[in-house]
N, C-alpha and C positions, 0 to 999 in steps of 0.2 A: 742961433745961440750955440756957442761952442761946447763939445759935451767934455763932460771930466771924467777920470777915471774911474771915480765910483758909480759913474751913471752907465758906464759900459755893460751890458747882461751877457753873463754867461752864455755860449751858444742853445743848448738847451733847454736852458730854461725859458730864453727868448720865441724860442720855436714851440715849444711844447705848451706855453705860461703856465706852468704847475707851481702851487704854490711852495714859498722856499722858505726857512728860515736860518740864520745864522747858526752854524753849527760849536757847540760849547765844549766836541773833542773830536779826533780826530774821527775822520767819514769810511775810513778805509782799513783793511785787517793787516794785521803785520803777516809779513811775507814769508810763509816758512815749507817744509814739505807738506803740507793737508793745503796750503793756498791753490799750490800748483796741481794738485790731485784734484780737487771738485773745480778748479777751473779748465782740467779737459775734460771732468766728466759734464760740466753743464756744455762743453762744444761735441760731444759729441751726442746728448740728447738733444742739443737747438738742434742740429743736421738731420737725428732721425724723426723727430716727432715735425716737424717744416715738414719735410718728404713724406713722410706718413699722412698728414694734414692734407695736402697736396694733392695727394695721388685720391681721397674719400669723397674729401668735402670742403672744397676751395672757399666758398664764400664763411665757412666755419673758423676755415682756417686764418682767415682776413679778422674777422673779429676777434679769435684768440690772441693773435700774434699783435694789433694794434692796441687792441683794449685789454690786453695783459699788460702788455709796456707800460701803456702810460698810469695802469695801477699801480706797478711793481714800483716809477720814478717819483710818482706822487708820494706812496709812503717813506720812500727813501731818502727824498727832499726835506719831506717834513720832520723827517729825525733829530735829534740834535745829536748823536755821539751814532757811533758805528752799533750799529746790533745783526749779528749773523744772520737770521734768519730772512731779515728785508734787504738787506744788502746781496746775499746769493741771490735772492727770489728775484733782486734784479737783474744780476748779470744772468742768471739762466731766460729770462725773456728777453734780454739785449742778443741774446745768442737764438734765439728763436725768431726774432724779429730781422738781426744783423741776415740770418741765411734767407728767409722769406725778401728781403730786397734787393740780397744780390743773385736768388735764384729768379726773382721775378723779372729785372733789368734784363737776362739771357732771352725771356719769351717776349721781349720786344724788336729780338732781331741782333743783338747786343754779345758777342763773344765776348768768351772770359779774357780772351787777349787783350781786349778792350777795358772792360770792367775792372780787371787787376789792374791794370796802371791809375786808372780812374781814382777808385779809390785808397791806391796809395797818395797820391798827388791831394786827397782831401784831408787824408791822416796829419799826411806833412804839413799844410795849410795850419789844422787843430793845433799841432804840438808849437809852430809856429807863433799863432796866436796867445797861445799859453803862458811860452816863455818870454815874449816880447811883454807881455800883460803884468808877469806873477815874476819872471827871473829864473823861475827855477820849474820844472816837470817833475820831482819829488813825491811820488806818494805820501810819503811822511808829512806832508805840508797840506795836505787837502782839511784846512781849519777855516776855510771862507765858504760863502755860499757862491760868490763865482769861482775860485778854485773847483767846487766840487759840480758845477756843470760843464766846464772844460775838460775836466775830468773825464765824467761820464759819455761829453760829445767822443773824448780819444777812443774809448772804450765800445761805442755804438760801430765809428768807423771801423777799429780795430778788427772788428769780428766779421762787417761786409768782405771786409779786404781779404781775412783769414778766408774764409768762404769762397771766392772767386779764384783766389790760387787755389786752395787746392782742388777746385774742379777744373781750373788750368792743368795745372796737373799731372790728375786723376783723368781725365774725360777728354778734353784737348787736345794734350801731347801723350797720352795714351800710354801712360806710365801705370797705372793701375791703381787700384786703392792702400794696398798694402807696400808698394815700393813709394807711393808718394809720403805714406806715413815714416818710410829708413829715410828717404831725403830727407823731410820736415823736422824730424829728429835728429840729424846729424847736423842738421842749420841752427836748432837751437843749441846742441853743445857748445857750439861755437864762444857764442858771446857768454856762456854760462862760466866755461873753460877762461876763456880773458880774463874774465872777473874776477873767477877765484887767483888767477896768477899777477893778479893786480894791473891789467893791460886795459881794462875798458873801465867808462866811470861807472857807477851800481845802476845809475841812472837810465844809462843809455844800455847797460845791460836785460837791464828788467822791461823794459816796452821790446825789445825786440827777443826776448823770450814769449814777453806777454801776446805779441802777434802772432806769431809763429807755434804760439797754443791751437789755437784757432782751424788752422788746415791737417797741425797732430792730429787732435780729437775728432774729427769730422773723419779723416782718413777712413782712421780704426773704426768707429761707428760705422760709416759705409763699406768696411773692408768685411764687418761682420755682418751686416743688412741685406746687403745686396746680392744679384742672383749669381749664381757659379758661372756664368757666362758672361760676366762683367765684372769678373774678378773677386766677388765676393764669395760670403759662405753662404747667403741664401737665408740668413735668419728671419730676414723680413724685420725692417724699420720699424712698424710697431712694440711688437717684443723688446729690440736693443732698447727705445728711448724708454721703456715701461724699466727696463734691469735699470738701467744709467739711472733713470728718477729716483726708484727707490733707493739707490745708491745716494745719490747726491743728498737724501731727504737721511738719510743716518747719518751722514757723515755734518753734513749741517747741524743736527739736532745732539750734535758730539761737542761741536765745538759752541753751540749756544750755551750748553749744559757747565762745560769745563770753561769756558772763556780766557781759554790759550791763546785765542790769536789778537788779542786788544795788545796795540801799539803801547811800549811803551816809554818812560823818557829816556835820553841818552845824549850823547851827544851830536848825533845828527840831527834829532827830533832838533834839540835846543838851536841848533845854527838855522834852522828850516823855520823854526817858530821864529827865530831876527829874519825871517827874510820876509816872511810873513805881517812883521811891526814894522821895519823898517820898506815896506813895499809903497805902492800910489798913495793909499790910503794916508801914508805917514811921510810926504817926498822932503821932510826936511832932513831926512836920514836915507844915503845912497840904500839902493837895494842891489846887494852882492849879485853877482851872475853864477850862476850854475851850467852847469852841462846840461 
């Protein structure tokens, strides 16, 4: 029996089978300076509390890191409009889980040289999938419940990937922890600088900042964790993800309080919502291509 487009499942949810329901606004925070600020500070708590986790009590660590995820996806799925607090509490255990798999892949034998390419090549496959599926990669358009586990698949790889560079590197190519953080920073002005100068589309701007968060924040967390003989300041892993938590947990409970960052309409929303009616669901109406 040939399958139709709407019987396609989103990658995660297919994996995960968490239950899903259509969501009735949009899934995701509008993108402003406080998006970019707690989303390095949850990579750089996934890096130290994973290494923390790690280095105490491995099989603890296994339970937190799988059986947080899939709490954090479940209530997140179950949502119907974006709410701060389950939406972060996600991506901070996608960032917990994301380093847990790409540190665990290395103790099989596995270089980051390896690993980085890996999962770039799974990233690209997702975005792939995405845009072939939906048309358009959009945050602004995550208004389906498959949109928003293709979503979430970008977002799980995104962070493996984030992880594996920068202990390429960090650890690898023996760049240290703090000059890999001026690279990783000087890589994301890049497409940030296009953007603003109207040279890259928003789209393609925002996933390769949004990756490139990922081995920032880990940097700086490991640049402050780790011992002075591996380039660090010695703070000790526990400490930094315990400052980053309570950090991320104010900053969070700022913007639940103030509900600054709900998307709202305009006129990108509105073309992304025609991409969204006029997509598979609807093929009597082309669906526009996007970047």
């Amino acid at each position: 029996m040939p399958t139709t487009p709407t019987s396609r499942r989103p990658l995660l949810r297919s994996r995960l089978r968490l239950p899903h329901v259509e969501p009735t606004l949009a899934k995701v925070p509008e993108v402003g300076v406080l998006f970019w600020v707690i989303k390095l500070i949850t990579t750089g708590v996934g890096e130290a509390f994973s290494d923390f986790m790690g280095q105490t009590f491995i099989p603890a660590a296994a339970v937190i890191g799988v059986g947080g995820t899939f709490l954090a996806f479940r209530w997140q799925l179950r949502a119907r409009a974006y709410h701060a607090p389950t939406y972060w509490f996600a991506v901070l255990m996608v960032a917990v889980f994301g380093t847990m798999v790409a540190d665990g892949l290395t103790m099989t034998g596995l270089s980051y040289a390896v690993t980085t390419p890996v999962f770039a090549a799974a990233l690209a496959a997702v975005f792939w999938r995405w845009h072939r599926s939906e048309g358009t990669l959009s945050i602004h358009s995550i208004v389906t419940a498959r949109r928003e586990g293709l979503y979430w698949s970008a977002v799980l790889t995104s962070f493996a990937l984030g992880t594996a560079a920068g202990d390429l590197t960090a650890i690898q190519l023996h760049l240290g922890y703090w000059d890999s953080a001026i690279l990783f920073g000087l890589a994301m002005a890049i497409p940030a600088v296009a953007w603003q100068l109207g040279l890259l589309s928003p789209i393609v701007a925002f996933w390769s900042c949004y990756v490139l968060t990922r081995p920032l924040g880990a940097s700086f967390a490991d640049g402050f964790s780790k011992p002075i003989s591996e380039t660090g300041l010695g703070l000790g892993d526990g400490p930094v993800a315990l400052v980053g938590l309570l950090a991320f947990a104010a900053l969070v409970t700022y913007l639940a309080r103030t509900r600054g960052d709900l998307q709202q309409p305009g006129p990108e929303r509105s073309h992304d919502r025609h991409v969204h009616l006029a997509g598979p669901e609807h093929p009597e109406v082309p669906a526009p291509r996007q970047a």
